[in-house]
N, C-alpha and C positions, 0 to 999 in steps of 0.2 A: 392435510391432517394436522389436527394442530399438537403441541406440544404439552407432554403434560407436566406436572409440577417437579417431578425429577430432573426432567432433561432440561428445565428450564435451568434449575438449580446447577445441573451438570454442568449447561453452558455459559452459567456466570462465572463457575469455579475455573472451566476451562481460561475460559478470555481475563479476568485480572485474578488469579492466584497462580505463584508456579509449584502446585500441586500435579503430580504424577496424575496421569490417565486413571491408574489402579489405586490411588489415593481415593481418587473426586466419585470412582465406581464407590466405594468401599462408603464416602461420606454419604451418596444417595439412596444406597441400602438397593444397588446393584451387583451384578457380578461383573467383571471383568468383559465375558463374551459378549454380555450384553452392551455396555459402554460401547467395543467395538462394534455392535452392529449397528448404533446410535449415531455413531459418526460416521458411517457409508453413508447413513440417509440424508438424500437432498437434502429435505424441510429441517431436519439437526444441521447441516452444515450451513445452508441460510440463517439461523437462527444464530451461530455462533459469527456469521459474516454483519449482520446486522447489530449484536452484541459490540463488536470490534469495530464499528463506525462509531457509536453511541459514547464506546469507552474512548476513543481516542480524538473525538472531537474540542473537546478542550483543548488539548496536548495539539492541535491543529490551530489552533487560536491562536496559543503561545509563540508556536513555531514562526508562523506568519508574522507577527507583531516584532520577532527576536532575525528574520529573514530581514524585514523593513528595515530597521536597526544598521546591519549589518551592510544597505545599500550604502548608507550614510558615513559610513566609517572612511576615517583620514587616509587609511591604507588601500592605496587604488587598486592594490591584486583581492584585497577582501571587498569592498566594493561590487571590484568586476564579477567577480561570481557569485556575490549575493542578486548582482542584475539578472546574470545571466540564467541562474535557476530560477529565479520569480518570475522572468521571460518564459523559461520552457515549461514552469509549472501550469502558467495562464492559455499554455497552448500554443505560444509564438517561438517557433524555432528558427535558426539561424540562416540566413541566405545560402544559399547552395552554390557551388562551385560550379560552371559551367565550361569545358574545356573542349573547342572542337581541331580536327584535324582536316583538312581535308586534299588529297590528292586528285591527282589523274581521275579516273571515275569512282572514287570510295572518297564518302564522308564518314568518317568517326566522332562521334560527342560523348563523353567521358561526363558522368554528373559525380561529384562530391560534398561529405557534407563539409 
């Protein structure tokens, strides 16, 4: 079901104003219960999860451009962990720790990250 022009309106007010719940009811010519029932719903809460990509794509741009930056920097502790998060952000995580034991008849391997 699709959205209609209130809740559309709701969901811009939600994602970039910091107007109250009972504010953003009151600007769309809702009540209060209603708002609440708008936000249990699925298709309101995708609508607001899709807003929030939208709005913060830029700010993801920045971010990245201001991350690179920061790989480059003189200071090898800021460096290291601008690597290190552009590493994990891209989905590459750090080698794992591999640690075994082993006795008489029992082996133990211990994994860390």
């Amino acid at each position: 079901m699709a959205l209609n022009n209130r809740q559309l309106q709701a969901v811009e007010l939600l994602v970039n104003t910091n107007m109250l719940k009972q504010d953003i009811a009151a600007a769309v010519g809702v009540s209060g219960t209603t708002m609440s029932t708008w936000l249990k719903k699925p298709e309101f809460q995708e609508a607001i999860k899709a807003e929030m990509n939208r709005a913060f794509q830029p700010l993801a741009y920045k971010a990245r451009r201001r991350l690179e930056g920061l790989i480059d920097s003189e200071n090898e502790q800021v460096a290291l962990a601008a690597s290190k998060d552009a590493l994990d952000r891209a989905g590459y995580s750090a080698s794992q720790k591999i640690e075994s034991t082993i006795t008489n008849k029992e082996i133990t391997i211990e994994i860390t990250d």
